[in-house]
C-alpha positions in Angstrom: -7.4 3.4 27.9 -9.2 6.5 26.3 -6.0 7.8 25.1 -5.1 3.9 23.4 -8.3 4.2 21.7 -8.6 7.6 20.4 -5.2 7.4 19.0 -6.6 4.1 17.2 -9.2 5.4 15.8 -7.6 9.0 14.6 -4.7 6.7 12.8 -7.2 4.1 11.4 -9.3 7.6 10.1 -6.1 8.9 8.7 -5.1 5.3 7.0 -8.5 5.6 5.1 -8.4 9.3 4.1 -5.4 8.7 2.9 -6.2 5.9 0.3 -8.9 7.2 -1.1 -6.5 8.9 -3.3 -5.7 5.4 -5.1 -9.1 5.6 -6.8 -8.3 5.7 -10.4 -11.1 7.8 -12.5 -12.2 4.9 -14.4 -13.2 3.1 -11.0 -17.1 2.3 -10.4 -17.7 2.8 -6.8 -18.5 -0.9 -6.7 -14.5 -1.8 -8.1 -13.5 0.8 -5.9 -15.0 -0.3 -2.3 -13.2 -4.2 -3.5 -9.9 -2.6 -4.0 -10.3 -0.3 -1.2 -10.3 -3.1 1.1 -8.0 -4.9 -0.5 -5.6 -1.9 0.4 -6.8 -1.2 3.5 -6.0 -4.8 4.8 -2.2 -4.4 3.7 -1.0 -0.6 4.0 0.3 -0.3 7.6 2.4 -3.3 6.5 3.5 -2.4 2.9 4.2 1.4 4.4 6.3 0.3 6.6 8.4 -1.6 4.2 8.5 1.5 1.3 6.7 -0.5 -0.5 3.2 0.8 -1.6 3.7 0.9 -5.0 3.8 -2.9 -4.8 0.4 -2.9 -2.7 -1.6 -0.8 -5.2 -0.3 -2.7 -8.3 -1.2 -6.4 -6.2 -4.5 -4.5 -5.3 -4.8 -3.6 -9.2 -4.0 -7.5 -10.3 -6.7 -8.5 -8.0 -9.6 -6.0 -9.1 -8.7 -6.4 -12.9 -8.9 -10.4 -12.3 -12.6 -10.5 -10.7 -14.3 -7.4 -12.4 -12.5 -7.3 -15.5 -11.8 -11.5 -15.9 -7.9 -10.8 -16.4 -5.2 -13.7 -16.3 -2.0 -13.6 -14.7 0.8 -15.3 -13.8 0.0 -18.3 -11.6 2.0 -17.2 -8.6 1.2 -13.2 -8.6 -2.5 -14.3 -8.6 -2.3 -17.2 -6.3 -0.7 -14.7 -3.8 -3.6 -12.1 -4.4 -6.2 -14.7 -3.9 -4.8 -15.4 -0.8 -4.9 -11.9 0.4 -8.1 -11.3 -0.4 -9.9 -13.8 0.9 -12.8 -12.8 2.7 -14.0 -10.0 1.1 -17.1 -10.3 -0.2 -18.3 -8.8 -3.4 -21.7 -8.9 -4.3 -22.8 -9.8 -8.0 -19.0 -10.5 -8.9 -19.0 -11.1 -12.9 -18.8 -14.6 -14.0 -16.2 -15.0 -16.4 -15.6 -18.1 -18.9 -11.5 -18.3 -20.2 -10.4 -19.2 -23.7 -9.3 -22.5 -22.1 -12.6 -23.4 -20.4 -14.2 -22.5 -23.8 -11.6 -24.4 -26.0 -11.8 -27.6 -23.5 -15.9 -27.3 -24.0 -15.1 -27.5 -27.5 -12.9 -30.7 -27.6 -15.2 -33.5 -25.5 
């Protein structure tokens, strides 16, 4: 059972080491820890099918639309809201769109 675990935990230590290189320059340490998650939830399985690339640009999509208030397509960012769920982000930006601004202005 020793072995189980130790093997567990030197994998799950090389996992993380190993994204911490997907932290752009421009990252605060508070976008980054969201994002970091975000990856770490998904790369055994996205490594396993090649696709990474797809995982970090899903993981991007998902930081850009709660620090930075982007839109995108309905379906991308339905999908990342799924996969994201549950991680908590403390003092998350509020963010008004042009369509909630423009409805405000037409009652």
């Amino acid at each position: 059972m020793g072995d189980i675990l130790d093997d567990f935990v030197r994998q799950s230590r090389e996992t993380s080491d190993s994204v911490e290189h997907f932290m752009t320059i421009s990252e605060s340490d508070k976008h980054w820890q969201a994002r970091r998650e975000f990856i770490l939830r998904y790369f055994a399985e996205y490594e396993r099918r090649g696709e990474i690339e797809s995982l970090l640009g899903l993981s991007m999509v998902y930081a850009n639309h709660v620090f930075l208030g982007c839109q995108y397509n309905e379906v991308v960012l339905k999908k990342v809201k799924k996969m994201a769920e549950g991680i908590e982000i403390e003092d998350a930006p509020q963010f008004t769109t042009r369509d909630e601004i423009m409805k405000r202005s037409h009652q």
